[in-house]
C-alpha positions in Angstrom: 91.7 -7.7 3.3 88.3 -6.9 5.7 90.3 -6.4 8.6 94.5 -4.7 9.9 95.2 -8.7 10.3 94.3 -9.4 6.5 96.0 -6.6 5.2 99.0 -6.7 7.4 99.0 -10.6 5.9 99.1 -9.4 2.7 101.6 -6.3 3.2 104.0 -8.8 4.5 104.5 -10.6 1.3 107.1 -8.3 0.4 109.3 -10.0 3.6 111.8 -12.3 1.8 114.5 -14.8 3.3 117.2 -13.1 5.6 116.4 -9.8 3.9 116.3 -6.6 7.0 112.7 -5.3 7.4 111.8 -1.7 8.9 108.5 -1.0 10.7 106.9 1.8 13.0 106.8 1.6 16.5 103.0 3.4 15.9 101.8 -0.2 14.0 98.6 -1.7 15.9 99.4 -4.5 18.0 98.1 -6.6 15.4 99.4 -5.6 12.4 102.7 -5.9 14.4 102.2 -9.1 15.6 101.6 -10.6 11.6 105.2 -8.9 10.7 106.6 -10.3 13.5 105.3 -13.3 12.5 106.2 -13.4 9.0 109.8 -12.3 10.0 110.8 -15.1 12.3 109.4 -17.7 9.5 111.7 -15.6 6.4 114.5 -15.3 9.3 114.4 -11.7 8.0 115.4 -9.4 11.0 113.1 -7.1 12.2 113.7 -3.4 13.0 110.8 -1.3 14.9 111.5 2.7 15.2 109.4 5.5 15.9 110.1 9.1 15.9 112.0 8.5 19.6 114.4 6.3 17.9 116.7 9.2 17.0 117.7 12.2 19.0 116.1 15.3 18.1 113.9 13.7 15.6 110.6 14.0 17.5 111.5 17.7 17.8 112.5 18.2 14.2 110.9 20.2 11.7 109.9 18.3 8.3 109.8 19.3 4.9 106.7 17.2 5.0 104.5 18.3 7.5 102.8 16.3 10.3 103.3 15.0 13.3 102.8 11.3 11.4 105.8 12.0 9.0 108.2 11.5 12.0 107.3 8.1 12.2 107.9 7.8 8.4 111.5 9.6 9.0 112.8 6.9 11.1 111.8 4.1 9.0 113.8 5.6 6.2 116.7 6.6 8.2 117.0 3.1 9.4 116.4 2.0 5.7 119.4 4.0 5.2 122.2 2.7 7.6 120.7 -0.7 6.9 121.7 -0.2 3.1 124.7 1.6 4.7 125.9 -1.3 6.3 125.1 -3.8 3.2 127.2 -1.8 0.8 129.9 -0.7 3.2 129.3 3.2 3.3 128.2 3.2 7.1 129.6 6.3 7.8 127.8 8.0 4.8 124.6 6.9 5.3 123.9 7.4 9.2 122.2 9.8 11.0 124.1 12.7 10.8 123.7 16.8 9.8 123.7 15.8 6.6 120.7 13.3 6.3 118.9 15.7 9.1 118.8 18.7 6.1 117.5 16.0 3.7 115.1 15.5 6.4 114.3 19.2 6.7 114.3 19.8 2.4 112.2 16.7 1.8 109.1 17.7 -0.3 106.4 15.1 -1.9 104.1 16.7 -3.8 100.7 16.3 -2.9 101.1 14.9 0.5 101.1 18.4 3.4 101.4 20.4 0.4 100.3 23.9 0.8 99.4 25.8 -3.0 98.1 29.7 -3.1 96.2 30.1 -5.5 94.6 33.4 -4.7 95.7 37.3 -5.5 97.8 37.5 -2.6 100.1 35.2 -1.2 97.9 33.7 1.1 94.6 34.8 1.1 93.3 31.6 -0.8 95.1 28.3 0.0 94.6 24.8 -0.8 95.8 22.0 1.5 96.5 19.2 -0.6 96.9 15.6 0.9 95.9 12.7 -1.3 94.6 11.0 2.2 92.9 7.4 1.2 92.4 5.7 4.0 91.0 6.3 7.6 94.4 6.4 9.5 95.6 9.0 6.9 92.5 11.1 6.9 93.3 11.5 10.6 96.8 12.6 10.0 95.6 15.1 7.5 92.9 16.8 9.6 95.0 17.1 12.5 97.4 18.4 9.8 95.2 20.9 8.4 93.9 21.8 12.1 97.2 22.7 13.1 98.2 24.5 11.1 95.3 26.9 10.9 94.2 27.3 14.3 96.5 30.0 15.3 95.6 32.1 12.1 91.7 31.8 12.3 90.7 32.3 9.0 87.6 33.5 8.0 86.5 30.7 6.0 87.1 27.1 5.3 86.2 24.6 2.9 86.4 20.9 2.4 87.1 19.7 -1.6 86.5 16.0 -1.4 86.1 12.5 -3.0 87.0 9.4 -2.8 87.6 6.4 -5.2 85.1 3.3 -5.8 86.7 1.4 -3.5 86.7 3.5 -0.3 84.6 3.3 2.4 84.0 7.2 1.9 81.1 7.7 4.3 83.2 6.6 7.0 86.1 9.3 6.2 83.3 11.3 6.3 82.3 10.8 9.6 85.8 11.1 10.5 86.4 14.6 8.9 82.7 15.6 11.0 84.7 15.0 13.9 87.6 17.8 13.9 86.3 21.3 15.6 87.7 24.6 15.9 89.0 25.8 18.8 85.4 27.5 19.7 84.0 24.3 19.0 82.6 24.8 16.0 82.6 22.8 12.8 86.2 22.9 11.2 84.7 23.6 7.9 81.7 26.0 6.3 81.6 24.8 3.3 82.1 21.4 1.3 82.3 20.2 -2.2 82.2 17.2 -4.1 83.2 16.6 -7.3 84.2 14.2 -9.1 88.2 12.9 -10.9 87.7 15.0 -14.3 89.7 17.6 -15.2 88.4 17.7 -18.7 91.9 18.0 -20.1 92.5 13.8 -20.5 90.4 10.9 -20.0 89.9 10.6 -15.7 91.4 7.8 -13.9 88.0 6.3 -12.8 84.5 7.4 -14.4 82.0 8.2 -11.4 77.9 8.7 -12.0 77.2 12.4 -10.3 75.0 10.0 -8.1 78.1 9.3 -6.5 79.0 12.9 -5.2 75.0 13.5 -4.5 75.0 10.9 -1.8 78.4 11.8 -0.3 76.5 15.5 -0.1 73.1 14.0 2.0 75.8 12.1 4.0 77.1 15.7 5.1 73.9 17.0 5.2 72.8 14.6 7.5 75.8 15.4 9.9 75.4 18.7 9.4 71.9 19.8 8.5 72.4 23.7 7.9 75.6 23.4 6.1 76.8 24.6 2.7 77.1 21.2 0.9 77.3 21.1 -2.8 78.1 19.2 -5.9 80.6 20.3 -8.8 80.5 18.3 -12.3 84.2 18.7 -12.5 87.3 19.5 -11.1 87.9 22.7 -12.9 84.0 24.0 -11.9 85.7 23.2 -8.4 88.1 25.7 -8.3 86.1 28.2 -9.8 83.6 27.9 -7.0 86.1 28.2 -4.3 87.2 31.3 -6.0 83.4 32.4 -5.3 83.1 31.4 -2.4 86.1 33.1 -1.1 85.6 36.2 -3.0 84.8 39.5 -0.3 87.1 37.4 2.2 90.3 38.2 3.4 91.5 34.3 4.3 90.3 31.3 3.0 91.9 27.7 3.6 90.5 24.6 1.7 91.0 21.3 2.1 91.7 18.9 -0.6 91.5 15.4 0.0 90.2 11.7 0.1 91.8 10.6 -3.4 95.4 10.9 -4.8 93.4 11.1 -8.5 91.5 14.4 -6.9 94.6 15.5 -6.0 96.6 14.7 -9.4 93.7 16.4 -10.9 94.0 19.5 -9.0 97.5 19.7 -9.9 97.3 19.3 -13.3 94.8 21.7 -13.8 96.4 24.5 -12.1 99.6 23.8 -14.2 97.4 24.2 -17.4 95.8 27.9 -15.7 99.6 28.9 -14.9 100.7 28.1 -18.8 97.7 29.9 -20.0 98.2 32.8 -18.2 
């Protein structure tokens, strides 16, 4: 779908007769409106929670980072005493000290994942979130600002890409958006490569035409930035080991693409068996 109505429309295909469904409170009106919509005509009842929808869950802190994961919490909470409820283990499956340490332990690779990669424990950091659309992009930078604005770090890159099928200039112009605390842009330097790790056949071929336009499209937000173009994932991470060298604290940003993400994992699993 073109626009939230079409793919809400489609997204509610998976609504079936009498069967509960759980939404977020933080839904656009319109995407709403189609579930609700699609509910009444299944006769499937229809449960909207947000992070407000259980005590101490708006305060709680997530083995997934991000103020957006919240959201996610209660939806799977209420997944849970739903289920509860349907195979008679209420009292199991509520909200409870247990299920808030689940909450707490949860980790999902590649989604607010933080990976040191440099001599120290945390001079060199990646910030991996396979982001893909323009809601999630803004949960990751706001992510990624957070947590680095109280540590100020000396520099900051952007790895990005996208796949064919992603309006990519616009998460650009997104990302442009996000400043430092002085006002400055969030990051100094950005790179684009492309999905191949050249340990297995890449998920999706790309022309290096591809990265060179998403490089003008930065350039033309920000004229006298560091903007470049790597041929593959693993030239990727050697120039962020460049750039950072002679710094004390360098943060990176990975995302746009859970294959550039996959890719970056798998690659540093091959340099940790080799070494």
């Amino acid at each position: 779908g073109n626009t939230i109505t079409e793919i809400a429309g489609q997204k509610s295909g998976i609504i079936k007769s009498s069967i509960p469904v759980v939404t977020t409170s933080t839904q656009t009106d319109e995407a709403t409106a189609v579930f609700e919509k699609v509910a009444e005509e299944q006769k499937a009842p229809l449960f909207v929670v947000g992070e407000h929808s259980y005590e101490g869950l708006s305060k709680m802190q997530l083995g997934i980072a991000g103020d957006h994961q919240r959201s996610n919490a209660a939806i799977a909470i209420k997944a849970c005493e739903l289920f509860g409820e349907q195979v008679g283990e209420k009292s199991a499956l509520t909200y409870g000290a247990e299920m808030k340490q689940s909450l707490q332990k949860t980790f999902w690779p590649g989604r607010s994942q933080i990976i040191n990669i440099g001599a120290e424990p945390s001079d060199l950091q990646l910030y991996v979130d396979g982001a893909h659309t323009l809601k999630s992009i803004q949960a990751c930078c706001n992510w990624f600002l957070q947590s680095i604005q109280n540590k100020a770090p000396q520099k900051t890159i952007l790895l990005f890409n996208t796949s064919h099928n992603r309006d990519s200039h616009s998460f650009l112009d997104e990302i442009s958006t996000y400043k430092r605390t002085n006002g400055e842009a969030l990051f100094d330097h950005c790179i684009f490569t492309n999905f191949d790790t050249t340990l297995s056949a890449p998920p999706e071929y790309q022309s290096i035409d591809i990265q060179e336009a998403l490089k003008e499209k930065w350039l033309s937000i920000f004229p006298e930035s560091s903007a470049m173009v790597c041929p593959n994932i693993p030239d990727s991470i050697s120039t962020i080991k460049e750039i950072h060298q002679g710094s004390a604290d360098t943060k990176v940003l990975v995302t746009g693409s859970l294959y550039l993400v996959g890719g970056i994992m798998q690659v540093l699993q091959n340099v940790n068996k080799s070494t």
